[in-house]
Structures are given as structure tokens and as C-alpha cells.
N, C-alpha and C positions, 0 to 999 in steps of 0.2 A: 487381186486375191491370190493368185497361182504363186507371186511373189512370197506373198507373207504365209503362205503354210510352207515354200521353202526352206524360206526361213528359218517356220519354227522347227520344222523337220532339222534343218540343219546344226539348231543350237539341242536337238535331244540329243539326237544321233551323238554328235561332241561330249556330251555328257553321260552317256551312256558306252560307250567305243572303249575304256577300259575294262568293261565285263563283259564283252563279247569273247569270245575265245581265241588265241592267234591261230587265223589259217581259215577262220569261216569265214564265208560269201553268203555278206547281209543285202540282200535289196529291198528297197523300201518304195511301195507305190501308193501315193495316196489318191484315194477314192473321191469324187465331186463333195461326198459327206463333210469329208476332211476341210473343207471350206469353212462349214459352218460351226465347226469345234474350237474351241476355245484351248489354250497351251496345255494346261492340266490334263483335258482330254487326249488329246494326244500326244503326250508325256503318256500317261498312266498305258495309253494301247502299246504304244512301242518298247516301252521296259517290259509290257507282259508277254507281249509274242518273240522279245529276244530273251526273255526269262526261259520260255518254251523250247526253244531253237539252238540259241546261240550263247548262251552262258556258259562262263567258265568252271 
């Protein structure tokens, strides 16, 4: 399981990383939660809190 929200962690992140700004320091920690969410979910939380943070 720790594999596959990797994962999916890793293919947002990718898909998201040209709207983050040059020069911010993104970390990304996911929560036991984060197991039981499905892509979408956690697609939709990490565009919103790098929308808050780190957008360009």
C-alpha cells in the first residue's frame, strides 16, 4: 500500500511541478488516510494546497 500512494503521489506531483513556482520547497507527506483515497482524492488535495502555497 505505502507503494501505490507513491506512486500516485509521484505521477501528481509530475503533473503538477509546472505550476509550482521556480525556487519553492514542496514537501509532500502523506497521512495513513492517504491509503484509503482513491487518485482523484489525492489529485484534488495536492493541486489545492500547492494552489495555496506554491503557485506560480
Amino acid at each position: 500500500m505505502r507503494n501505490t500512494v507513491r506512486r500516485r503521489l509521484k505521477a501528481i506531483c509530475a503533473e503538477a511541478l509546472p505550476d509550482v513556482r521556480t525556487g519553492a520547497d514542496v514537501v509532500i507527506r502523506a497521512l495513513p488516510a492517504a491509503a484509503s483515497a482513491d487518485f482523484a482524492t489525492l489529485r484534488a488535495e495536492v493541486v489545492r494546497c500547492l494552489e495555496r502555497k506554491a503557485a506560480a
